[in-house]
C-alpha positions in Angstrom: 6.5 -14.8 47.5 4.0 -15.0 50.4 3.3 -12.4 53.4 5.5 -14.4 56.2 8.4 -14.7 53.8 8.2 -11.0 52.9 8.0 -10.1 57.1 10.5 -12.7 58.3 13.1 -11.0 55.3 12.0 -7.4 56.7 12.7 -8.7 60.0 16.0 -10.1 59.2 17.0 -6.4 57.1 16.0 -4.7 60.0 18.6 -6.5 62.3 21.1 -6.9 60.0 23.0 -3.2 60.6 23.5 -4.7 64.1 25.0 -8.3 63.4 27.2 -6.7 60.5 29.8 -5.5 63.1 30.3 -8.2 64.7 33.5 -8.7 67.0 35.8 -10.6 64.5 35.5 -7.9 61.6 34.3 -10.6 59.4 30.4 -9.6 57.5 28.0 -12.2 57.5 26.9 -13.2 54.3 23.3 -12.2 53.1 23.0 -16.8 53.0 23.5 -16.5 56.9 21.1 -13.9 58.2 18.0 -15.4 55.2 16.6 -19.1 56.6 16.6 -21.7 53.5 13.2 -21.4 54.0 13.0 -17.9 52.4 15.2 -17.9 49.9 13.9 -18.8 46.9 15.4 -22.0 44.8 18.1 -20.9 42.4 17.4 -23.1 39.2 20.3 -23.9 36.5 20.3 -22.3 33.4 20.4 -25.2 30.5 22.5 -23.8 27.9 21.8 -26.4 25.0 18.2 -24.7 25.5 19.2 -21.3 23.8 19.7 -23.5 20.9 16.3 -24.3 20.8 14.7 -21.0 21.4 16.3 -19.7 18.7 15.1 -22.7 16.8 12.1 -21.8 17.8 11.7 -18.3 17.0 13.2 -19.3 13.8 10.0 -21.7 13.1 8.2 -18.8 14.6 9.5 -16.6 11.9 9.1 -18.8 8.9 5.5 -19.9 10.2 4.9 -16.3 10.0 6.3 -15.7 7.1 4.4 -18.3 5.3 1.0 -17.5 6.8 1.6 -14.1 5.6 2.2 -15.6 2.3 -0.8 -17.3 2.1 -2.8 -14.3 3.0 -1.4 -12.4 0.3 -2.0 -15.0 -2.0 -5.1 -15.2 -0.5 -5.6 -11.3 -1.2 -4.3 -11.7 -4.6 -7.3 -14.5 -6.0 -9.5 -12.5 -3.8 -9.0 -9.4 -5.9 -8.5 -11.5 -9.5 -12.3 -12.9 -9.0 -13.4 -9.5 -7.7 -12.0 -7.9 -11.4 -13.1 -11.0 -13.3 -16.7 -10.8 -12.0 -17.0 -7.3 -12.6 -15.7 -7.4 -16.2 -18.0 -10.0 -16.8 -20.5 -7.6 -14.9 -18.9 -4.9 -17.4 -19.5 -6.9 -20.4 -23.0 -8.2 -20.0 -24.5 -4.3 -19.4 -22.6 -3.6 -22.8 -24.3 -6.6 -24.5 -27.7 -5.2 -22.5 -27.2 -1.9 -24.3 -26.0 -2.3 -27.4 -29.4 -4.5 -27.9 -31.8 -1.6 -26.6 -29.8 0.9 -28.5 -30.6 -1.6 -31.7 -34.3 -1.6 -30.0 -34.5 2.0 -30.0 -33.5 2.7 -33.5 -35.4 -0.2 -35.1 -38.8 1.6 -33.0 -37.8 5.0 -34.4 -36.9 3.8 -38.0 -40.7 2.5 -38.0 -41.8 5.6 -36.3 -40.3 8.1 -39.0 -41.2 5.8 -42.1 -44.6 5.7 -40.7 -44.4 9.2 -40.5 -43.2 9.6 -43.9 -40.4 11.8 -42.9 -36.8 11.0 -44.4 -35.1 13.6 -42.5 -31.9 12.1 -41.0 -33.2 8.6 -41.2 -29.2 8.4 -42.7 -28.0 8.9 -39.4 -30.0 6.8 -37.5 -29.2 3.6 -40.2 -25.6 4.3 -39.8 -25.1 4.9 -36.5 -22.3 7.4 -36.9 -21.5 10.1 -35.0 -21.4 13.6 -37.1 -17.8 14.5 -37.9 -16.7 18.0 -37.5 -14.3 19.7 -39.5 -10.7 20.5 -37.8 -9.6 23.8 -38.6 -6.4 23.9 -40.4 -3.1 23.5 -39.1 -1.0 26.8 -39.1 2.2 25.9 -40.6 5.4 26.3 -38.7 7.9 28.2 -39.2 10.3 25.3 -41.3 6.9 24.4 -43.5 6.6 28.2 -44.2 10.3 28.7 -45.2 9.9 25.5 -47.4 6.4 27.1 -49.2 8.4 30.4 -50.1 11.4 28.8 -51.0 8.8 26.5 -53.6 7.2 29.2 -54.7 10.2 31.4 -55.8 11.7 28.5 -57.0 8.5 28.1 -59.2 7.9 32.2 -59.9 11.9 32.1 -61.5 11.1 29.3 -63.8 7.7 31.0 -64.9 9.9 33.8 -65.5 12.6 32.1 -67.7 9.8 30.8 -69.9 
């Protein structure tokens, strides 16, 4: 709204107290004391246009529904090329190794025959790792009650012979 519709509305507030009691009894309507002028235009409210808002926020919905869907597919062959390039990555440095570990060994297989030295030359052919020995399992309670009940069974048939 612009300044001289804002002042001429003050204007008309300002007077109103006094035209209100006017000789009759009857109140002027808020219409009467506000010029056309002033009043803003009341526009009609098209009902068969709700309809289409919510067909629009529908649309609004599924559009973002399927962009989201595209950006997690998106994501998804993002991360699938991401894994596949760094198993092949993965791969290729185990290829790169396991031919300077066979590099290695061949250079210090020459090295010790050159050397004349045999000591652990085994090892180095194999390429095993040095097994330790487990200590031995202590039986359990059940295994021990089945060893003594084996071994009295076998001390009374010593005994019978």
């Amino acid at each position: 709204m612009n300044i001289q519709a804002e002042l001429s509305i003050s204007k008309l507030a300002s007077t109103a107290p006094e035209t209100v009691g006017s000789s009759n009894g009857s109140s002027p309507s808020i219409k009467s004391l506000i010029p056309e002028a002033v009043l803003p235009r009341m526009e009609t409210i098209d009902e068969t246009g709700e309809s289409t808002t919510t067909t629009n926020t529908e649309e609004e919905v599924n559009q973002l529904i399927q962009q989201l869907q595209e950006e997690l597919i998106a994501e998804d062959k993002r991360h699938d090329n991401t894994l596949a390039y760094f198993n092949q990555r993965v791969k290729e440095e185990k290829e790169r190794h396991s031919k300077q570990h066979r590099v290695l060994e061949a250079k210090l297989l020459q090295a010790l025959t050159q050397q004349g030295s045999t000591a652990d030359s085994d090892y180095w052919l194999s390429n095993r790792k040095i097994q330790k020995k487990e200590p031995p399992k202590k039986p359990s309670k059940q295994e021990k009650a089945l060893i003594r009940a084996r071994v009295k069974k076998a001390y009374t048939a010593s005994k019978k012979k």
